[in-house]
C-alpha positions in Angstrom: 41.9 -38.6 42.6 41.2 -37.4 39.3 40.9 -33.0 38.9 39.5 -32.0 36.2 39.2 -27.9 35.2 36.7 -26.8 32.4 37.8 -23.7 30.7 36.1 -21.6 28.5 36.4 -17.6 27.9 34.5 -16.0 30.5 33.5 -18.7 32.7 29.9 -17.9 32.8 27.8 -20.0 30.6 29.8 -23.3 28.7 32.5 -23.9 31.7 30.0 -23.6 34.6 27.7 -26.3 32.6 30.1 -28.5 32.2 31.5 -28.2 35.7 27.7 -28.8 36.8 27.0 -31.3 34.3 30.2 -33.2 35.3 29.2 -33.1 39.4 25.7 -34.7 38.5 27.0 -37.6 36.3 29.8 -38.1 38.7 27.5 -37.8 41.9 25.3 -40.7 40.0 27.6 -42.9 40.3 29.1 -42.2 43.3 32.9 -41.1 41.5 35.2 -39.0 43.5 36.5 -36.4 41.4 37.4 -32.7 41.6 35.3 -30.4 39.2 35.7 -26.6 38.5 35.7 -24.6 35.9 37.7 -20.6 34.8 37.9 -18.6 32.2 40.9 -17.7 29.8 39.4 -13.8 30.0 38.6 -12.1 33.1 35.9 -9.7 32.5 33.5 -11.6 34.5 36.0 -12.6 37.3 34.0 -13.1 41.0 30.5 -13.1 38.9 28.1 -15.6 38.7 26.7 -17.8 35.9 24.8 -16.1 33.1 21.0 -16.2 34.0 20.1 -18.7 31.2 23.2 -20.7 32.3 21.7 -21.1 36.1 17.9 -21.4 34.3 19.1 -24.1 31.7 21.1 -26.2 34.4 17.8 -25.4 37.1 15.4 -27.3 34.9 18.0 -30.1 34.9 17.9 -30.2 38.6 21.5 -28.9 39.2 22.1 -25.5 41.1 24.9 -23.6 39.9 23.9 -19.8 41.2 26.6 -20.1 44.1 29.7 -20.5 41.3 31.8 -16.8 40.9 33.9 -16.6 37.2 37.5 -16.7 37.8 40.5 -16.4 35.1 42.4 -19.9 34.9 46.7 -19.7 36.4 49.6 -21.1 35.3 49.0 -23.0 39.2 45.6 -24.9 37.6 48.5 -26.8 35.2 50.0 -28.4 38.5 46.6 -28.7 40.5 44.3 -30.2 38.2 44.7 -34.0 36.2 42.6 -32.8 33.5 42.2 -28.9 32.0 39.7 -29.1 29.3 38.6 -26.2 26.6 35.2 -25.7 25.2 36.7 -24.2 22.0 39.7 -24.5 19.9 40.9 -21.0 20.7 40.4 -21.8 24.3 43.0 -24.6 23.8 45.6 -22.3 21.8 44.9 -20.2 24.6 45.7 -23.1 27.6 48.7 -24.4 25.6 50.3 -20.9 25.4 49.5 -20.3 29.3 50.9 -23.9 30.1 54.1 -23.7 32.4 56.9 -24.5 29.8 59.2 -26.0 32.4 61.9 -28.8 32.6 60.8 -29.4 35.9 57.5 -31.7 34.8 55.5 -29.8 37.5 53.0 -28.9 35.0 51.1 -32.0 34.7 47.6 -31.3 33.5 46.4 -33.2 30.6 45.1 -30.8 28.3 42.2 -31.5 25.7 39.1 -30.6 24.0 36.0 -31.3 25.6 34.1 -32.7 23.1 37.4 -35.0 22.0 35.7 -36.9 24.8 32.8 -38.0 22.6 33.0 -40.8 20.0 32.0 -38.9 17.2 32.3 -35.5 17.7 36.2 -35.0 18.0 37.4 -31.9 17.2 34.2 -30.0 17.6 33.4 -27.6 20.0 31.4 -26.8 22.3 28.4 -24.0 20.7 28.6 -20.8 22.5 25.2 -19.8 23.9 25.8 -16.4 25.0 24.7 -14.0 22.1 22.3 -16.3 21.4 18.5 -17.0 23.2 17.6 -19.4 25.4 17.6 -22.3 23.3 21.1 -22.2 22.9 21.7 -23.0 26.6 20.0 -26.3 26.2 22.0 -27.1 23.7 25.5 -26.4 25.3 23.7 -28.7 28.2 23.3 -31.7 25.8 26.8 -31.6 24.6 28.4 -30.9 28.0 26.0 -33.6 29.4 27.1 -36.1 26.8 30.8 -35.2 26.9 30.1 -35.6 31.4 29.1 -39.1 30.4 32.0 -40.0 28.4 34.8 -38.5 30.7 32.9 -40.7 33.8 32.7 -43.7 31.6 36.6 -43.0 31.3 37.4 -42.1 34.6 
């Protein structure tokens, strides 16, 4: 069954999204997957969303109030088919956290999330947090259309 881990830097506005934006489009069409979502950082481990994360995901009929922030491990690489950044430095981040053994038992696929979207490779994911509220809807659209992709792939 495919895992797939979104990873930003806190893991309290982009990740959560994406982990809630990912359950919806996935529950739609009835596609078993595993979804969750960590941080590289952990100043916000065992916290939940941002308020404008759980607002902006509310008014698109997803509850994500019950998710706590947690930092991603070098055991995510193993667990998880698919570990996914929001960012470029997220990535750098994963790649240097990657297990760098001979073993193979690391066997995450890692990539960028919006990679996933014809069109918008190599962009990231815009980071709502010092911004207003407006910002949050658009981190929805592009983790919405970046869920859409990865079902349509999975």
């Amino acid at each position: 069954m495919p895992s797939i881990l979104f990873v930003c830097l806190g893991n309290i506005c982009r990740s959560p999204l994406a982990e809630a934006a990912l359950r919806a489009e996935a529950e739609r069409f009835r596609l078993d997957l595993i979804v969750d979502s960590a941080g590289t950082g952990d100043w916000h481990a065992g916290e939940p969303p941002d308020p404008r994360a759980q607002a902006t995901a509310r008014r698109h009929g997803v509850e994500i109030s019950g998710l706590k922030a947690r930092q991603v491990t070098q055991a995510d690489f193993r667990r998880f088919t698919h570990v996914v950044a929001l960012d470029h430095d997220n990535l750098e981040n994963l790649r240097r956290l990657a297990p760098k053994t001979e073993s193979g038992d690391a066997t995450a696929e890692l990539s960028l999330l919006l990679d996933h979207v014809p069109g918008r490779e190599g962009q990231a994911v815009a980071d709502p947090y010092f911004g207003d509220d407006d910002g949050f809807e658009i981190t929805w659209a592009e983790v919405t259309a970046a869920a859409k992709a990865l079902v349509a792939k999975l």
